[in-house]
C-alpha positions as CSV (number, residue, x, y, z in Angstrom):
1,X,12.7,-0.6,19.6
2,X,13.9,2.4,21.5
3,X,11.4,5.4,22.2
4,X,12.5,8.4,19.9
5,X,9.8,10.5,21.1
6,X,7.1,11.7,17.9
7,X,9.5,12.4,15.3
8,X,7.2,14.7,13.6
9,X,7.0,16.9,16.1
10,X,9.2,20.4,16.7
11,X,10.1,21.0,20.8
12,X,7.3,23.8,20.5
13,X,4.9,20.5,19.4
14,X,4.6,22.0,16.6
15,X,4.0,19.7,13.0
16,X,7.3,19.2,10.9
17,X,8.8,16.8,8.5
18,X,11.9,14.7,9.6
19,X,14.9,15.8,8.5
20,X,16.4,12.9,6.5
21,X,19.1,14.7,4.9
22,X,21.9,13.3,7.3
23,X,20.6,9.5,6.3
24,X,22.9,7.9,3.7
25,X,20.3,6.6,1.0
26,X,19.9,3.1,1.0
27,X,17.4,0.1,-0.9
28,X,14.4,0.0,0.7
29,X,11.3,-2.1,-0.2
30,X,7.5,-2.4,1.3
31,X,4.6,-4.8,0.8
32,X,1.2,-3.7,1.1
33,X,-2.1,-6.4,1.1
34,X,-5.3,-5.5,0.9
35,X,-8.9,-6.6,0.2
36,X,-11.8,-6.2,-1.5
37,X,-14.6,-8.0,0.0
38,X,-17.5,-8.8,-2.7
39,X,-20.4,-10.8,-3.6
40,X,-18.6,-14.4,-5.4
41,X,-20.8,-13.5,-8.7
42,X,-18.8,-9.8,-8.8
43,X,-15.7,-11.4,-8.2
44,X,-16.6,-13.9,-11.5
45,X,-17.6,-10.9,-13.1
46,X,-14.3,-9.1,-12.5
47,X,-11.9,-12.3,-13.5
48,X,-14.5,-12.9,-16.5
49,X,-13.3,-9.4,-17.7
50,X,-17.3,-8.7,-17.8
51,X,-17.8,-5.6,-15.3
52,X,-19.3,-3.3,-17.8
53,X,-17.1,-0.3,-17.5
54,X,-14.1,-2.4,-18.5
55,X,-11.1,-4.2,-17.1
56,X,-11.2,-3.4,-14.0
57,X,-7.5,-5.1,-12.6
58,X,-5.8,-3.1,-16.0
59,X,-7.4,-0.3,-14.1
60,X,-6.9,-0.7,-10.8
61,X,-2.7,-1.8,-11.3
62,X,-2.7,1.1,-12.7
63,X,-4.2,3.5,-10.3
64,X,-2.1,2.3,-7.9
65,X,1.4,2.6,-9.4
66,X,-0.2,6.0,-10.1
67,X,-0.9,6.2,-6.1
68,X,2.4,5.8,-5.0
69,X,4.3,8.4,-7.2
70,X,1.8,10.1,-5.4
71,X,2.1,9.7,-1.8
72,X,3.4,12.8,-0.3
73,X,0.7,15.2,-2.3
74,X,-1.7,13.4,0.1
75,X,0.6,12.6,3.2
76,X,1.1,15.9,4.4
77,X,4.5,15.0,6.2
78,X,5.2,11.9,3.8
79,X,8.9,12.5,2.2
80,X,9.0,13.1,-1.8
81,X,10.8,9.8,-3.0
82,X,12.1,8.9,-6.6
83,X,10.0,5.8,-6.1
84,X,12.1,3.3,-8.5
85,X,9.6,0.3,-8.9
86,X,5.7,-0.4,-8.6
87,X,4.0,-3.7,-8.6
88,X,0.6,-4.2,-8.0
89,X,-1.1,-7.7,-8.5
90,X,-4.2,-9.1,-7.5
91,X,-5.4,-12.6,-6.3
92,X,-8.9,-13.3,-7.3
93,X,-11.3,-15.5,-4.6
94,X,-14.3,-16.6,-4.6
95,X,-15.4,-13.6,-2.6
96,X,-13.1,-10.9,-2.7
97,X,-10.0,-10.1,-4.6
98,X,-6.7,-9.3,-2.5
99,X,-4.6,-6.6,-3.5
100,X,-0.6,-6.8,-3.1
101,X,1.6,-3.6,-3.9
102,X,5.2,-3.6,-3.7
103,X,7.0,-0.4,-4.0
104,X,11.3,-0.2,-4.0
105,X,13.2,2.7,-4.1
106,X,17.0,3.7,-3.1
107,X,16.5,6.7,-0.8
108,X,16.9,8.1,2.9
109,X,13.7,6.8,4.2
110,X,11.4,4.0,3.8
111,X,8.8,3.5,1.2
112,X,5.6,1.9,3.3
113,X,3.2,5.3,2.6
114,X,3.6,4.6,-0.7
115,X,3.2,0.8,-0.9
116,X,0.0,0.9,1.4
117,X,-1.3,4.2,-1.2
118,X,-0.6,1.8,-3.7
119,X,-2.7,-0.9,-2.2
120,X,-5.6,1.2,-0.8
121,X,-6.1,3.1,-4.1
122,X,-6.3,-0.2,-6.2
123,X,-9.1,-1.2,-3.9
124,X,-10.9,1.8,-4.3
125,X,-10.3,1.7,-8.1
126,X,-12.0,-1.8,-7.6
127,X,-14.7,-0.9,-5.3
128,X,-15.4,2.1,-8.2
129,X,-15.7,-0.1,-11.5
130,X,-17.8,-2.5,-9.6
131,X,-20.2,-0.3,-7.4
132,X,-23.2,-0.6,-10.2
133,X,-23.0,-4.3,-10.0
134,X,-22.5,-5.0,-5.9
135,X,-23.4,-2.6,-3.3
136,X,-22.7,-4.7,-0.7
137,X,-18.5,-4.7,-1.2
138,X,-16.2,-3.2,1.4
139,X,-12.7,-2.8,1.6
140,X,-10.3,-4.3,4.3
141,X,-7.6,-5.9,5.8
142,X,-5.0,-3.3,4.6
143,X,-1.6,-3.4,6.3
144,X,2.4,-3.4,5.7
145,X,2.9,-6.9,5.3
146,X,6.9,-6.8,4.9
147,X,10.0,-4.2,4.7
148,X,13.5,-4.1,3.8
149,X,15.9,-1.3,4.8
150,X,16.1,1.7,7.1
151,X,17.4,1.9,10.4
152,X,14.6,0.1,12.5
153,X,15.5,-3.2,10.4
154,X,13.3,-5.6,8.5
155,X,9.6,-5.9,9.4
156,X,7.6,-9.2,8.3
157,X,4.2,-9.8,9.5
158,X,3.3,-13.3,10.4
159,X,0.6,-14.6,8.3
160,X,-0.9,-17.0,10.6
161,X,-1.1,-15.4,13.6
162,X,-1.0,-11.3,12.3
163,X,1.2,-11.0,14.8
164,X,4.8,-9.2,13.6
165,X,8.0,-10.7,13.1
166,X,11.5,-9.1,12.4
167,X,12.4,-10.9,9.2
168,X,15.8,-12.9,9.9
């Protein structure tokens, strides 16, 4: 990838946002994974619905579609998108539970703040409902996994080897 310098920042090095108005708005998609590291009786808890202050994956899909609308309020130099679609799904182990966030829109520039928002807010929203019942959880492993769209191409991060891969 050629060097383009930091983008965000003015020839006085001064902070400012990219100017994307001269980008033709295209689909662009991002995946998001995350985890949730936890005690295996927290994470039978959680897919018994039994954590007492309720359903804690209802709560936590939710809190991250809410996330992502909701990027750029906590990105200072993150772009306002009309984010079209939010997914947020969770895989439940026997000791954590792996959040994945995917996050589309049709816009001038690329939608991984707000899929990896998406992701790290879930966990949070996790790590809250649970706290009472395992003080030993922590969050990790949060990275863009894949991303459609853009000019620098599609991403894809190799699974086995966490090593990155342009997506054919």
């Amino acid at each position: 990838m050629p060097d383009r310098g930091l983008t965000h920042l003015d020839p006085l090095g001064r902070a400012r946002m990219v100017d994307v108005t001269p980008k033709e708005p295209t689909h662009r998609r991002a995946v998001a994974r995350g985890r949730v590291h936890m005690r295996s009786e927290t994470a039978s808890l959680v897919a018994r619905g039994a954590i007492a202050k309720g359903d804690v994956l209802a709560v936590a899909r939710v809190a991250g579609i809410q996330a992502a609308k909701r990027t750029p309020d906590l990105i200072p130099l993150c772009h306002p998108l009309l984010v079209g679609s939010v997914l947020v799904n969770f895989r439940i182990e026997d000791d954590y539970i792996e959040v994945e966030a995917h996050v589309e829109t049709v816009d001038r520039t690329g939608v991984e703040m707000e899929a990896l928002t998406a992701c790290t807010v879930a966990c949070l929203t996790i790590y809250d409902m649970c706290k009472s019942s395992d003080r030993t959880m922590h969050i990790g492993e949060i990275a863009l996994w894949e991303k459609t769209g853009g000019r620098s191409g599609p991403f894809r991060r190799d699974g086995l080897t966490g090593g990155t891969d342009a997506a054919p």
